[in-house]
N, C-alpha and C positions, 0 to 999 in steps of 0.2 A: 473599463480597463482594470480596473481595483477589484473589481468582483469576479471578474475572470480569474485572476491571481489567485484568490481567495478558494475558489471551487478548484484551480488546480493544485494548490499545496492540499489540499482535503484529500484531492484525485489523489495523489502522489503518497501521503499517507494510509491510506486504505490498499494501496498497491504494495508500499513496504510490509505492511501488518498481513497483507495476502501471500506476499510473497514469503515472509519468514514460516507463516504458518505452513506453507506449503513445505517448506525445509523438513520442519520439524516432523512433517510426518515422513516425510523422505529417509526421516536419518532412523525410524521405528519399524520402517517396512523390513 
């Protein structure tokens, strides 16, 4: 259960960090 937790705050981190990068190129096109 703990480990699941663990790999989904990672999951959910990486998806912020994807997601803002994505913006950023968004807002240069």
């Amino acid at each position: 259960m703990d480990m699941i937790y663990t790999v989904g705050k990672r999951f959910r981190k990486q998806l912020v960090k994807f997601l803002s990068s994505l913006h950023l190129l968004e807002k240069f096109m």
